[in-house]
C-alpha positions in Angstrom: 72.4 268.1 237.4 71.6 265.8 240.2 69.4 263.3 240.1 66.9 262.4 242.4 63.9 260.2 243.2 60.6 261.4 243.0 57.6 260.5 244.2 54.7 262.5 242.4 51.8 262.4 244.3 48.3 262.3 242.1 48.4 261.4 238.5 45.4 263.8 237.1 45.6 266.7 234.3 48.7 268.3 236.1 50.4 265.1 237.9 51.0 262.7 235.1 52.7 265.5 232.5 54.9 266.8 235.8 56.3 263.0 236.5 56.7 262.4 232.5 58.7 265.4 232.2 60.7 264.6 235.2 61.5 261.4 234.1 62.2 262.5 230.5 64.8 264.8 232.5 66.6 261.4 233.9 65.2 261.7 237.5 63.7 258.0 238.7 60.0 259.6 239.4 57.7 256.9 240.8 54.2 258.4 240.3 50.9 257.8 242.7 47.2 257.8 242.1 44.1 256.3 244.1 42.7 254.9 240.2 44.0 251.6 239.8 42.8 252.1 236.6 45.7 254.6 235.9 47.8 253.3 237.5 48.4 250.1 235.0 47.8 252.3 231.7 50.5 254.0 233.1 52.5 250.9 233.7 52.0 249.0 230.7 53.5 252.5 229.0 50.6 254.0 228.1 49.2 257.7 228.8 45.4 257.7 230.3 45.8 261.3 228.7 45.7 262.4 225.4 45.0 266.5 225.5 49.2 267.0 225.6 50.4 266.5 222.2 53.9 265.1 223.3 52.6 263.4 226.5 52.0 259.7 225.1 55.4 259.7 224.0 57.0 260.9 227.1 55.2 258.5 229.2 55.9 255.6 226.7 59.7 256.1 226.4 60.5 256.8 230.3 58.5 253.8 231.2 60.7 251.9 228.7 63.7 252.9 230.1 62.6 252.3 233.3 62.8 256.0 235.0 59.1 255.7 235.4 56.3 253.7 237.4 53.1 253.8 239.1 51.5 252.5 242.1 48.4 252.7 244.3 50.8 252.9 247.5 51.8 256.4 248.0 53.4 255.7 251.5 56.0 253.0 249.7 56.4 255.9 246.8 57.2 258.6 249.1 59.1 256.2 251.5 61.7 255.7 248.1 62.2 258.9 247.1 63.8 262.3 248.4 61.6 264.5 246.8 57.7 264.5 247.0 55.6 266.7 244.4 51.9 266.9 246.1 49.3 267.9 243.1 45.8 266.4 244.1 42.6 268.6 242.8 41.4 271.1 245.6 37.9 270.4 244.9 35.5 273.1 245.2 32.7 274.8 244.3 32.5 278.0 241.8 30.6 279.7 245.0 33.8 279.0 247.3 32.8 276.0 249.3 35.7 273.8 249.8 36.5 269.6 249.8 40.0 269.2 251.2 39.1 265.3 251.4 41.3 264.5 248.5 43.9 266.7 249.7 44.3 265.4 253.4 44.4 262.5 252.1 47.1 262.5 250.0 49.2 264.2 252.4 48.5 261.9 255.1 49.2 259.5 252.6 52.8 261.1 252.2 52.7 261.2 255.9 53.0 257.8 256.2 56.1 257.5 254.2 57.9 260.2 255.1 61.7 260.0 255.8 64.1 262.2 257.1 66.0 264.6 254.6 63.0 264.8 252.4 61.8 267.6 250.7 57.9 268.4 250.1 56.5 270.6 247.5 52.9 271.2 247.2 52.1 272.3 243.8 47.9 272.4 243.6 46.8 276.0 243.9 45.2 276.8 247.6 44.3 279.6 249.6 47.0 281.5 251.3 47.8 280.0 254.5 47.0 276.5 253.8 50.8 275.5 253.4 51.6 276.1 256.5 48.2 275.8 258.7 46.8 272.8 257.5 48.9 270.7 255.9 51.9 271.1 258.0 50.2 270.0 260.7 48.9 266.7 258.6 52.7 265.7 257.9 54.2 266.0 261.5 51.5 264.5 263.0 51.1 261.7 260.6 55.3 261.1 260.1 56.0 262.0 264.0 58.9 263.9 262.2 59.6 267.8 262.7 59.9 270.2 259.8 62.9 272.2 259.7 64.9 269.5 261.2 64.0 266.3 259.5 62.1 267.2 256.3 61.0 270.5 254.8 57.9 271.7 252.9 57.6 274.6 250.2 55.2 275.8 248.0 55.4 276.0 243.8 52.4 277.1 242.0 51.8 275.0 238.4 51.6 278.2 235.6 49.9 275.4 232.8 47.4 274.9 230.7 45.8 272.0 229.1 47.1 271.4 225.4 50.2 273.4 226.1 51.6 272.3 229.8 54.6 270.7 228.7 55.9 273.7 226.8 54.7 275.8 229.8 56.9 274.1 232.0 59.5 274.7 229.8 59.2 278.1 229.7 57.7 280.1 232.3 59.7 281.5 235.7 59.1 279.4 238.5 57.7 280.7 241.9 58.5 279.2 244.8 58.0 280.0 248.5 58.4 278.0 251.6 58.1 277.8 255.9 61.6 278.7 256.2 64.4 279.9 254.8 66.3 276.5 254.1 63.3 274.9 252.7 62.7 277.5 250.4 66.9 277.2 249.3 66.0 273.6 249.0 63.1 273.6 246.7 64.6 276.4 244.5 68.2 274.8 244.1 65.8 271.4 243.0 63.7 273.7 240.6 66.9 275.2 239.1 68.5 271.8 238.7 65.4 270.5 237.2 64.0 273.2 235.0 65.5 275.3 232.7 63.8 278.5 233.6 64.2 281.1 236.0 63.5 280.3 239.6 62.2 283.3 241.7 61.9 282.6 245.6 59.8 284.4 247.8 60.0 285.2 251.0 57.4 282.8 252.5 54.6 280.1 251.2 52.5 282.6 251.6 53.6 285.1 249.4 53.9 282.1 246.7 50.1 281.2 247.3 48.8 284.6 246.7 51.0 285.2 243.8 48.7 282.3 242.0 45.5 283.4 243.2 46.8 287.0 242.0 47.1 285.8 238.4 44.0 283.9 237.7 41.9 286.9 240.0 43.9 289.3 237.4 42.4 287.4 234.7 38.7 287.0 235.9 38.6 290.5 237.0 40.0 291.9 233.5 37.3 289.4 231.5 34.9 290.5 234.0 35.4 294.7 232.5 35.7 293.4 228.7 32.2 291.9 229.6 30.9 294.8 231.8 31.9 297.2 228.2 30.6 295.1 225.2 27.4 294.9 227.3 27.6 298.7 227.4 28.6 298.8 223.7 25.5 296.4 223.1 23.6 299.3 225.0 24.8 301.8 222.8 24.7 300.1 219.4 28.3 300.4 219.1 30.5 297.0 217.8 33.0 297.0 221.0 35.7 294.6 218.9 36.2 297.9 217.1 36.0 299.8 220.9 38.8 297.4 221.6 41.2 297.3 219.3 41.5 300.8 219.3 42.1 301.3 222.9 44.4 298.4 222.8 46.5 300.1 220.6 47.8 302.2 223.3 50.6 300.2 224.8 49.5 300.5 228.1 46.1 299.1 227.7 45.0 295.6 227.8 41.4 295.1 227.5 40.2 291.0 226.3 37.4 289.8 224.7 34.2 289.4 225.4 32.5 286.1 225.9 29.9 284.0 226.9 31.2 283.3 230.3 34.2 281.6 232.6 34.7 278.2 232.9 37.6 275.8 233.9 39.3 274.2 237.1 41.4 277.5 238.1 39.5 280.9 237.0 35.8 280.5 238.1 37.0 278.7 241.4 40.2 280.5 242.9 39.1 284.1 243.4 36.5 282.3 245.8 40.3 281.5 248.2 40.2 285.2 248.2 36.6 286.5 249.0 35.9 283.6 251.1 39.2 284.5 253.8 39.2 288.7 254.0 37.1 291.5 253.6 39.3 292.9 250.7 38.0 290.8 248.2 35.2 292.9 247.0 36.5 293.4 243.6 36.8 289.6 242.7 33.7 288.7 244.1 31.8 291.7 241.5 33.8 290.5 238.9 32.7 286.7 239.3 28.9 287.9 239.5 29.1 289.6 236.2 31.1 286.4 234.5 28.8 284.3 236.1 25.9 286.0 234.6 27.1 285.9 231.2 25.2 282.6 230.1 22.0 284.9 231.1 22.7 287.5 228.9 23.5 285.5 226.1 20.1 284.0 226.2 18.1 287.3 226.8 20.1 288.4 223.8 18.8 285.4 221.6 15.5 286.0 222.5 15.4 290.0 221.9 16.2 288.1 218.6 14.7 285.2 217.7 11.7 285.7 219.8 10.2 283.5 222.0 12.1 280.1 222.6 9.1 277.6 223.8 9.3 274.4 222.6 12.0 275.6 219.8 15.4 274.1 219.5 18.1 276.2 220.5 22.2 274.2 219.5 24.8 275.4 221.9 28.2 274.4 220.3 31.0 273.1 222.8 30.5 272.4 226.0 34.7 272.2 226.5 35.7 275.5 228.8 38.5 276.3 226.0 38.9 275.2 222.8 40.7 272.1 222.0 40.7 271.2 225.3 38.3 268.2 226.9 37.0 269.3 230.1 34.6 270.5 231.4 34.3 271.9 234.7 32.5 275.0 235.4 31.8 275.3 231.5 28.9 278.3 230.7 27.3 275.7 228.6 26.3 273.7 231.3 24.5 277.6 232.9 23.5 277.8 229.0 21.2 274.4 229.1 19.4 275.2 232.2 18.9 278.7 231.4 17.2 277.3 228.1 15.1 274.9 229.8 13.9 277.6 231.9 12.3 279.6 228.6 10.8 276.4 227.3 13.6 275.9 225.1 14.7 272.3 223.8 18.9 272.8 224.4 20.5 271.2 222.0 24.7 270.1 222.7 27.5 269.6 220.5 30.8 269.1 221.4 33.5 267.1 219.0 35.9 266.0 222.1 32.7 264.7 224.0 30.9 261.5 223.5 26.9 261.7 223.3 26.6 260.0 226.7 29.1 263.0 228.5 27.2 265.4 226.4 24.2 264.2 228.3 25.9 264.0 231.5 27.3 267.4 231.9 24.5 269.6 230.7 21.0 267.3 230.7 20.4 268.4 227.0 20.0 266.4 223.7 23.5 265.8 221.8 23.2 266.8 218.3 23.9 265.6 215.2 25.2 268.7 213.0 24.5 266.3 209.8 20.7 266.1 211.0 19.5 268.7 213.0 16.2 269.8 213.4 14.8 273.5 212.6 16.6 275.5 215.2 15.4 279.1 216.3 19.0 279.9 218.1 22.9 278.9 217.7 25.1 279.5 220.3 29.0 279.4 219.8 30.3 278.7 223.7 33.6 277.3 222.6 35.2 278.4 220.1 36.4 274.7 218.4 38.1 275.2 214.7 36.1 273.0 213.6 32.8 275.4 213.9 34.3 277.7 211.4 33.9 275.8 208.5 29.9 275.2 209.1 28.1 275.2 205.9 25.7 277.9 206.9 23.4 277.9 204.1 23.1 274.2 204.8 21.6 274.8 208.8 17.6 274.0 208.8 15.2 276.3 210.6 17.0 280.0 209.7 18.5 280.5 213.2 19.9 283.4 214.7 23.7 282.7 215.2 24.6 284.0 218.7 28.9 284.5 218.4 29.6 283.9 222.4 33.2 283.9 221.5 33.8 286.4 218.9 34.7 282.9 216.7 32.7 282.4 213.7 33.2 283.7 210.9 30.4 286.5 210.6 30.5 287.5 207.4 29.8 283.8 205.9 27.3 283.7 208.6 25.6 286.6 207.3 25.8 285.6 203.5 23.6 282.8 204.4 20.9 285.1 205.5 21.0 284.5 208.9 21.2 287.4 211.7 24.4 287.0 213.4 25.2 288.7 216.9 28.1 288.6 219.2 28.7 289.5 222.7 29.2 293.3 222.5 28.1 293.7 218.3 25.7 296.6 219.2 22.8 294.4 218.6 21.2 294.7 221.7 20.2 298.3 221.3 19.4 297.6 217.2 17.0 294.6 218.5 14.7 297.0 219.9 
């Protein structure tokens, strides 16, 4: 394998695992962020992360041998290295308006340190085009070099999750697609040196951009029709895990579960690349208007219930978009509060990754205690943590009706407690009547 130096531009969720892993490989990876703060955690050997199991340990043993280091200077990163790996956040909203501030930065940033022979590789998911309309234009101008002659830039979309993006860079094909036909040879002989997974090329940046809004628009759309059904089942009184799991047992049928709504940094925000740039994005943007209105189901489903909800405490468990995982963004818990406050409701939070304060922060409700709650007239599973499982039911004041947005409790201890228990899709809606 060859070796080479790496400058890994933005040290956030995706950034800091890619330039451990890199390091751990033996390349020399110097990585770049804007927070000082990060910066020296990272320096002194320490991970500002802790969501990847084997990530502390990567960072703390390739610092130690001295294949990895941070700075503030991305210029004098990029400057040292023959390979730059762009990953800043595309910032936008979960209605498709769209902050390139952090990304022109960085890559005027790279820009400035450019040097002839290098190779780019912008990894953050973007709308189709963007490779090569804006931030092509961002590097030449900036480096006063020309692409295809002095340096070349390709596009590689990050297939990862949080809690398992290690082992996903381990294991699934790589795509890669660049502005010319030697640029895309060059990233893909780097990601077949570097990775031991299958490397597929396609024939232009383009395609590669679209391939990763295809998959998480795949997704949304496909959650969107499980929703669309149990809220048909709910209609008909019929339990649609049952619905389900029988029509999944025909091998070419796929249908998820259910829930409570979309959240995250990829699914609620990239099908917005789509509608917002062509006409024939009429199917993503139905499916994100029924996701989206999820959270207000849920809550016209507790009150069919449990009647009324002034002034009566309603706990909404997790405010993390997926369990295990701490963040955040776009999380249906933060729809779920305000919705609440709307009836009159006093929204309760509880979230074991999240501190009281960002409880507070992210959804403007009380954080609760689950060791002293008050009488509650509702519960509302919204992330489906382990830990909510082994709730002693009997034990919960007030007699709530359990609301199952995730199809994650377990209903029938729910039920031995006496309490009514309903999930997205039980039937219950019709039965409430």
């Amino acid at each position: 394998m060859n070796l080479h130096r790496i400058a890994v531009v933005a040290l956030g969720h995706i950034g800091l695992p890619v330039a451990a892993y890199y390091a751990s490989l033996g390349h020399t990876v110097i990585g770049c962020d804007v927070d000082a703060r990060v910066v020296d955690a990272i320096n002194r050997g320490e991970s500002p992360l802790h969501e990847e199991p084997e990530l502390p340990a990567l960072v703390a043993d390739a610092v130690a041998a001295g294949r990895l280091r941070a700075t503030t200077d991305t210029a004098a990163a990029v400057h040292a290295s023959d390979v730059v790996i762009v990953v800043p956040p595309m910032l936008a909203s979960p209605e498709g308006g769209r902050d390139y501030r952090a990304m022109d930065a960085a890559f005027l940033a790279v820009g400035d340190g450019l040097q002839p022979g290098s190779l780019v590789i912008l990894e953050t998911t973007v709308p189709a085009g963007d490779t090569r309309r804006r931030f092509l234009p961002l590097l030449e101008a900036r480096s006063g070099l020309q692409h295809g002659r002095d340096f070349w830039l390709a596009f590689s979309p990050e297939r990862v999750q949080s809690r398992t993006l290690l082992r996903d860079l381990r294991t699934y094909p790589r795509i890669v697609g660049a502005l010319d036909a030697e640029g895309g040879q060059r990233a893909a002989e780097f990601y077949r040196e570097s990775l031991d997974v299958e490397v597929r090329l396609l024939a232009s940046a383009e395609a590669a951009e679209l391939c990763k809004l295809a998959e998480s628009i795949f997704r949304d759309v496909n959650i969107a029709l499980a929703n669309e059904l149990a809220m048909y089942a709910d209609e008909l009184g019929i339990d649609f895990e049952e619905v389900r799991a029988a029509a999944n047992s025909q091998p070419q049928s796929m249908v998820h579960v259910p829930g409570i709504g979309v959240g995250g940094h990829c699914i609620p925000v990239y099908p917005w690349f789509l509608i917002g740039d062509t006409e024939h994005g009429r199917l993503a943007r139905a499916a994100r208007r029924i996701n989206d209105a999820m959270p207000a189901y849920a809550v016209d489903l507790l009150e069919r219930h449990a009647g009324p909800l002034r002034d009566r405490p309603v706990l909404i468990l997790g405010l993390g978009y997926r369990p295990g995982v701490r963040q955040a963004a776009h999380s249906p818990a933060i729809a779920l509060s305000r919705l609440l406050r709307e009836r009159g409701a006093r929204p309760l939070v509880h979230d074991p990754l999240f501190s009281p304060e960002e409880l507070r922060d992210w959804t403007a409700a009380e954080p609760a205690d689950l060791a002293a709650l008050p009488p509650l007239a509702g519960i509302i599973l919204q992330t489906a943590h382990p830990e909510y499982r082994a709730i002693d039911w009997p034990s919960v004041p007030g007699q709530p009706m359990v609301l199952d947005g995730r199809r994650g409790l377990d209903a029938a201890a729910v039920r031995a407690a006496g309490l009514t228990y309903v999930a997205i899709g039980s039937g219950a809606r019709e039965r409430a009547r």
